[in-house]
N, C-alpha and C positions, 0 to 999 in steps of 0.2 A: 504493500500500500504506500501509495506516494505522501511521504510528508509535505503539511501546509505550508510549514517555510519554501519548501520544495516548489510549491505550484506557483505562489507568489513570486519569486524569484526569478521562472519560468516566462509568469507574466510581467513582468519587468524587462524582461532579455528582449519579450518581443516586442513590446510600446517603445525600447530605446532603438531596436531597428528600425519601425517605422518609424519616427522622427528622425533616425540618422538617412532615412531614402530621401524623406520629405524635403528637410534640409539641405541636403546634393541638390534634389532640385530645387528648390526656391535660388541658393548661391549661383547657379551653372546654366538651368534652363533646362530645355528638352536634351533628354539623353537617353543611348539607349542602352538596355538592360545590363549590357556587358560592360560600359560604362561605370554604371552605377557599380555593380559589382566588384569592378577593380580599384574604384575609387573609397568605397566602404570597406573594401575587406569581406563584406558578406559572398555566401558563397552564391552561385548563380541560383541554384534552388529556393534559395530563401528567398531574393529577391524578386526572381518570379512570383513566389506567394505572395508576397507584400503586397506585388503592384495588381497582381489579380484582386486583392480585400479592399484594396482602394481603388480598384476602376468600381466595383460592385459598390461601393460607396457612393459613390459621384466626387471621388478626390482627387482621380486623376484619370488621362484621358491619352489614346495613340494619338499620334500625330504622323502620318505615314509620309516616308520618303519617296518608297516605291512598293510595288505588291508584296517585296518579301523584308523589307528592312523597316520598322515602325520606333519611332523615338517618344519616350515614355515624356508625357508634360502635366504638369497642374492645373487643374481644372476648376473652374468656379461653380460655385454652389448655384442650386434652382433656386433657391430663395433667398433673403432679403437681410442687409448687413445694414444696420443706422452707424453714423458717426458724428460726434459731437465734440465742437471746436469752442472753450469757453475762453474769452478774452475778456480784457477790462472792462470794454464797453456793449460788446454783446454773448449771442450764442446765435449759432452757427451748427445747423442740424443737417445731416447729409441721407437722404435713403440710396442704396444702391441695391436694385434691384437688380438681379439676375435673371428671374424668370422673364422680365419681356426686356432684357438689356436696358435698364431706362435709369437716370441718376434724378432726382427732388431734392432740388434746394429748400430749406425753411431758415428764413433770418429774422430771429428777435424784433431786430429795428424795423422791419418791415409789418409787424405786425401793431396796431393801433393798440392795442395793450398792454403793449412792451414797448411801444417806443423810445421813451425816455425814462427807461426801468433799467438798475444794476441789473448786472443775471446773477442769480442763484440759483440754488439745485432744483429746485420744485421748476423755474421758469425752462430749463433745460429738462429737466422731465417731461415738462408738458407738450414739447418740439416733439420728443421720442412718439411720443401718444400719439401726437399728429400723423405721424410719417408712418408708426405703426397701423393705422388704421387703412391706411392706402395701401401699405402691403397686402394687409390683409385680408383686401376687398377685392387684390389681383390673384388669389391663391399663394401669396408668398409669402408667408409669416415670417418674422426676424427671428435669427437665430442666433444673433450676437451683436454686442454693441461694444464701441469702442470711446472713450469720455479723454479726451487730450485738455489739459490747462496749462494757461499762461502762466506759468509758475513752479517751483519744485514741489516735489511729491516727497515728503520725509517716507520713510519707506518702513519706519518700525509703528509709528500711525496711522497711514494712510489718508493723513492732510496735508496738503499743503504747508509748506516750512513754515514756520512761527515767523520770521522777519521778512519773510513775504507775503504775504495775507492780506499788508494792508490795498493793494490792487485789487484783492479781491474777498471784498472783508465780510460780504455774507457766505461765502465759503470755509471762513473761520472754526477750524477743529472739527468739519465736516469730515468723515472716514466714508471719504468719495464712492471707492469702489461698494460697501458693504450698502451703500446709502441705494444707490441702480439696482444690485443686484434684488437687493432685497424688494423693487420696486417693479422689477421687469422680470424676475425668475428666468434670465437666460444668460449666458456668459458675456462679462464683462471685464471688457480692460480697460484700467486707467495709467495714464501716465503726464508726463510733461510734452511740449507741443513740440520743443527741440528735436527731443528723442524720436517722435514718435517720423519728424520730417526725416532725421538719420537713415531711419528706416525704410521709409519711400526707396529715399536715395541708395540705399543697398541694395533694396529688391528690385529693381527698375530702372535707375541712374547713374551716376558718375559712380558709386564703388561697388556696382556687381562683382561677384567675383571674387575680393578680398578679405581676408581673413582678418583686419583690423583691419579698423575705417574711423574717421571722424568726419562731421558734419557740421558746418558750423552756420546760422541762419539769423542774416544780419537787417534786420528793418526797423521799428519802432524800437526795437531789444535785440541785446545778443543773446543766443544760447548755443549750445552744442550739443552733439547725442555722440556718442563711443556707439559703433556694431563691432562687435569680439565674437569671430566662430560661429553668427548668423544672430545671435541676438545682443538686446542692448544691453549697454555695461550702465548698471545705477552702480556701484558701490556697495562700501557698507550701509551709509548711510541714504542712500538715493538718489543725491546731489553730486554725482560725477556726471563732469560736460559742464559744468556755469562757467564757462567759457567769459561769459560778461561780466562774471566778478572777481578777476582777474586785475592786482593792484599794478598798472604799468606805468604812472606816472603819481610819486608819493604828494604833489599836493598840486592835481587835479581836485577838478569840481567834488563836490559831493554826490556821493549816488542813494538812491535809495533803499541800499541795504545796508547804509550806516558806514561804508569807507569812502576814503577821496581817492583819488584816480584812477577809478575801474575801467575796463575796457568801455564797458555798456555808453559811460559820461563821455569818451572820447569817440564814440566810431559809430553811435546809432543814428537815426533819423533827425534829434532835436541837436547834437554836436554837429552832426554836418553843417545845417540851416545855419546853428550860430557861427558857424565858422568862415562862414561866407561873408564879403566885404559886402555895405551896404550897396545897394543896386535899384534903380529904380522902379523894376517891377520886381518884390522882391519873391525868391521861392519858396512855396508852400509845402513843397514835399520832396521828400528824396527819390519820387520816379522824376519830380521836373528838375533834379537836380542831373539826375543820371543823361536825360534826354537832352538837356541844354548841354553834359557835356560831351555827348555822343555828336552834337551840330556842332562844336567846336570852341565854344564858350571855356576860356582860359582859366578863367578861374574856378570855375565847377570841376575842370579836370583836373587845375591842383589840388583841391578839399578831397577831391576822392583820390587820388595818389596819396594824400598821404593817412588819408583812411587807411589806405592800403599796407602804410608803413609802421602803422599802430598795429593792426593786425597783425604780421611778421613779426613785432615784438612781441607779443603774447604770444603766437602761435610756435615760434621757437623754442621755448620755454616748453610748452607741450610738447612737441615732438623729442627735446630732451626725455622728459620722463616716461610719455606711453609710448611712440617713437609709431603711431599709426605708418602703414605702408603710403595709403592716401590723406589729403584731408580736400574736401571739399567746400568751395566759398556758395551760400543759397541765399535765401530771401529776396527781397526787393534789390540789396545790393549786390548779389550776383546778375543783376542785369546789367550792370555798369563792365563787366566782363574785361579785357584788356587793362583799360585804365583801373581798376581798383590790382587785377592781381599783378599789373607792373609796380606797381608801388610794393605788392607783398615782398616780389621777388628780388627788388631791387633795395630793401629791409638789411644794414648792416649784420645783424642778428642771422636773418636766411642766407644771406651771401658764407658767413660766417662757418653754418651750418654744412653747405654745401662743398668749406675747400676740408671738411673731415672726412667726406665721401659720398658716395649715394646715398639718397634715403628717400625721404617722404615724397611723394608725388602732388602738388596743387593744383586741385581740379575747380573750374565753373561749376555749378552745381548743374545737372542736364534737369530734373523736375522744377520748372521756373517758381512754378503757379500750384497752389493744393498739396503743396507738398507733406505737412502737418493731417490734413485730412485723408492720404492718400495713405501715409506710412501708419494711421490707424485702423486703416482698413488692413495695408497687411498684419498689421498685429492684433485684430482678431482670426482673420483667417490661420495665423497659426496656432493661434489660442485652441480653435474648433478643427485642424489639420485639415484646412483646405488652402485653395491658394490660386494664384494664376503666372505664370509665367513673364505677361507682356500685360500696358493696359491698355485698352479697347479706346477708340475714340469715345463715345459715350459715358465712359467714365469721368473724363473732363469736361463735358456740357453738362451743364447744368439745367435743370427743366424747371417750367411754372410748377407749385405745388399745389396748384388745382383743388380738390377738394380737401386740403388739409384743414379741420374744424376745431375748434377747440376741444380740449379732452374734458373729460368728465371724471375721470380718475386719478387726478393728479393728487398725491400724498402730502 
C-alpha cells in the first residue's frame, strides 16, 4: 500500500512538471515537444502527457508547421479575465473576453458617480460587477481577476506600504487580495503596477527570453519590476524594484516618501516640466515634452538627455548588485526612445560600467501602451495555468462598455 506522504509527493512531482512545460512556454513560445523535453530534462513521455492534460484543458493548443511537425503553444481560455488598474485619481477596469475575442473598457471618471470620487475598494468592486455581468450574459463567466496598484504591496500584510498610503488613503490597511477574493470567490492576484508592467514586458516584449530582466516604467512615477526565472522578484519584504526611491542626489527636492533626492523628484513627469526654461507656451505634459522634442525643440531634448543621465546613475548602481542581463526603459518616457536612452548610455557611471566588460543590455520598452494592464492579465493566466503566446490585436482596443449597469452587490 502506497504511503500518503508517498502520493502527495507524487502529486507534487507532477504540478512542478507542469508548470516547468508551462513556463518553457510562456519564456520561449511555440515549441515542439522534443524541444520542451530537452530543455526541461523531462523525458519525452512525460511531456507528451503533460501536453495531452493541457490540450484536454483548453491550456494549450498545436500550432502546425506542416502535416507531420506540430509546435506545442499556449492557449487562451473561452472565458472571461477582468483586470483592475487603481491609480491616485481613478480605477480602471478591463474585461477581456475570450469567448467572442472582445476587450470592455470601464473608467471610474467616466462614470457620473464616480466622477470626482477617490477610488477605493468597494468603487473598484463595483467596475468588476459591471464587467462581470456582460460576461456573463455572453456565456463567459470570469475566472480570474487580477487588482494592480499605484503603490507597494508590503507582502507580510497585504497593504499597501505604510509610507505610501497617503496616495491612496482609502486603501489604508486594506488586505487587498483577501478583500476581492472574499468578494468575487475566484482567483485573485494583486500586486504593484510596476511589477505587474515587468511582466507584460517579459511575456510579450523587450525581455522575452531572459532569465533576469528588469523593467523600469517612467511617467507621473518611477517604478520597477525584477522577472527572475519567469516570475517577479518582491523580496523579502515586497518592495524590491522602487527603483524611484532610489537617493541619487543627497539634497534634491523632497519626495514623498520622506527622503530628498530620489530618482522619482529628478526624472518623473513634474521634474521634467520644472526643468524646462520658461517658454511661452509652456508644457503640460511629458508626451508634449517628448513630441516637441522629437520636432526638434532644443531644449526638451536637453531635459530629456539628461533624464537620461539620472537614470544611468541609478541604474548603475543596480546592475552592480542584481546585475539583470536586460533592463528595459517603459512608460510614457520610453516614447522619447533615442534621446532619453542616449543620455542613459552616455551616463559617466554606464560608460564606467561598460570598460569592466559586457553586461547589461538597455532596451526601449516594445509594450508602449497597457503595459501594467497587460502584465496583469499575464499574471492571472498563470495564477489559473493558462496563457497565450502572442497578443491579438483586440486585446489592445479597447471597446464601448455598452451595457455595463450598476451593480447591486457591491460589499
Amino acid at each position: 500500500m502506497t504511503a500518503p506522504s508517498s502520493k502527495r509527493s507524487a502529486r507534487a512531482d507532477r504540478s512542478g512538471n507542469v508548470q516547468e512545460v508551462l513556463n518553457f512556454l510562456r519564456a520561449t513560445g511555440p515549441s515542439s515537444q522534443a524541444t520542451i523535453s530537452r530543455a526541461t530534462g523531462l523525458s519525452r513521455a512525460t511531456v507528451n502527457h503533460i501536453v495531452q492534460a493541457l490540450r484536454d484543458q483548453g491550456a494549450v493548443q498545436y500550432e502546425w508547421k506542416n502535416k507531420r511537425e506540430a509546435l506545442v503553444c499556449l492557449a487562451s481560455t473561452k472565458e472571461s479575465i477582468v483586470t483592475v488598474t487603481v491609480t491616485e485619481s481613478a480605477v480602471h477596469a478591463i474585461l477581456f473576453d475570450f469567448s467572442v475575442q472582445e476587450r470592455t473598457d470601464l473608467l471610474s471618471t467616466h462614470l457620473p458617480e464616480y466622477h470626482d470620487a477617490a477610488p477605493t475598494p468597494s468603487m473598484a468592486l463595483d467596475l468588476i460587477h459591471r464587467l462581470a455581468s456582460i460576461a456573463r450574459q455572453r456565456g463567459a463567466p470570469l475566472v480570474g481577476a487580477a487588482i494592480a496598484i499605484m503603490g507597494p504591496i508590503d507582502r507580510t500584510t497585504g497593504a499597501i506600504a505604510p509610507w505610501a498610503w497617503q496616495r491612496l488613503p482609502h486603501w489604508k490597511q486594506v488586505e487587498i487580495q483577501k478583500y476581492f477574493v472574499k468578494n468575487l470567490r475566484i482567483p485573485v492576484i494583486v500586486d504593484n503596477d510596476a511589477n505587474l508592467a515587468a511582466l507584460a514586458e517579459w511575456s510579450w516584449g523587450a525581455g522575452r527570453g531572459c532569465s533576469d530582466f528588469l523593467n523600469i516604467t517612467c511617467a507621473q512615477g518611477i517604478g520597477g519590476g525584477f522577472v527572475i526565472n519567469g516570475a517577479i522578484y518582491h523580496g523579502g519584504t515586497g518592495l524590491a524594484g522602487e527603483i524611484g526611491h532610489m537617493v541619487i542626489e543627497d539634497a534634491g527636492d523632497l519626495c514623498f516618501c520622506g527622503s530628498r533626492g530620489c530618482l522619482t523628484s529628478l526624472a518623473t513627469e513634474r521634474a521634467i516640466l520644472n526643468a524646462l526654461p520658461h517658454q511661452t507656451v509652456p508644457k503640460r505634459s511629458l508626451e508634449e515634452v517628448i513630441h516637441s522634442a522629437q520636432h526638434g525643440d532644443a531644449a526638451c531634448q536637453r531635459v530629456l538627455s539628461e533624464t537620461g543621465l539620472r537614470l544611468g546613475k541609478a541604474l548603475a548602481t543596480v546592475v552592480r548588485v542584481m546585475g539583470p542581463r536586460v533592463i528595459a526603459i517603459g512608460g510614457v518616457l520610453g516614447h522619447a526612445g533615442d534621446i532619453v536612452m542616449g543620455g542613459l548610455r552616455a551616463s559617466s557611471e554606464i560608460i564606467n560600467l561598460k570598460a569592466v566588460g559586457a553586461g547589461t543590455e538597455f532596451r526601449v520598452a516594445e509594450i508602449a501602451d497597457n503595459a501594467t494592464e497587460l502584465g496583469a492579465l499575464a499574471a492571472i493566466f498563470k495564477e489559473i495555468d493558462m496563457g497565450i503566446n502572442s497578443l491579438s490585436p483586440w486585446m489592445l482596443r479597447p471597446a464601448d462598455p455598452g451595457v455595463a449597469e450598476p451593480s447591486r452587490t457591491v460589499a
